[in-house]
C-alpha positions, -999 to 999 in steps of 0.1 A, spaced: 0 0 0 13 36 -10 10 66 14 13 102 -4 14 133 14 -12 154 12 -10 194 16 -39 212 35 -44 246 32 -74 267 47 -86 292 20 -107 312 49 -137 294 44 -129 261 34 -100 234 31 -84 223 1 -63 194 -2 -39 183 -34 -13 151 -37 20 166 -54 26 132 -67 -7 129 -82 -12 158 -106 -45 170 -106 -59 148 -75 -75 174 -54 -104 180 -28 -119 204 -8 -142 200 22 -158 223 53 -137 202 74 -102 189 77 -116 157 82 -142 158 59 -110 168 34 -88 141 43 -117 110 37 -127 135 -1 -90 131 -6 -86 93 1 -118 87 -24 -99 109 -51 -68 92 -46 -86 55 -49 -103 76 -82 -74 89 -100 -53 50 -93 -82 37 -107 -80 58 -139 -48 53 -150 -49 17 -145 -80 13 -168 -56 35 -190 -23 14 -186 -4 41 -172 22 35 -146 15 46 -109 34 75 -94 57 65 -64 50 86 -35 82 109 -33 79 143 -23 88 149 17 78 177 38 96 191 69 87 218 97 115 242 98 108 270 132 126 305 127 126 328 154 99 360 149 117 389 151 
């Protein structure tokens, strides 16, 4: 089983969510939660489509980090 990360950003009145190893494979949601389980059904979604299409699967590669500064 693959894991990709997923990026969550609050727009201010919503979340959206996006895969940067699936192009294109987005959600958005009221909720974090209700963002993450919209995600995990368009990740399942876009797999599904490029198998019925024969195209490889992306490997999940991109890392993220927390990096604290000091505010000045």
């Amino acid at each position: 089983m693959n894991g990709y990360l997923i990026i969550y950003e609050w727009t201010g009145s919503n979340y959206s969510a996006y895969a940067p190893d699936l192009p294109g494979c987005i959600a958005c949601g009221d909720t974090r939660e209700e963002t993450e389980q919209l995600m995990k059904d368009a990740i399942i979604l876009y797999i599904d489509e490029l198998k019925k299409d024969g195209q490889t699967i992306p490997e999940a590669t991109t890392e993220a980090g927390m990096i604290e500064v000091g505010i000045v």
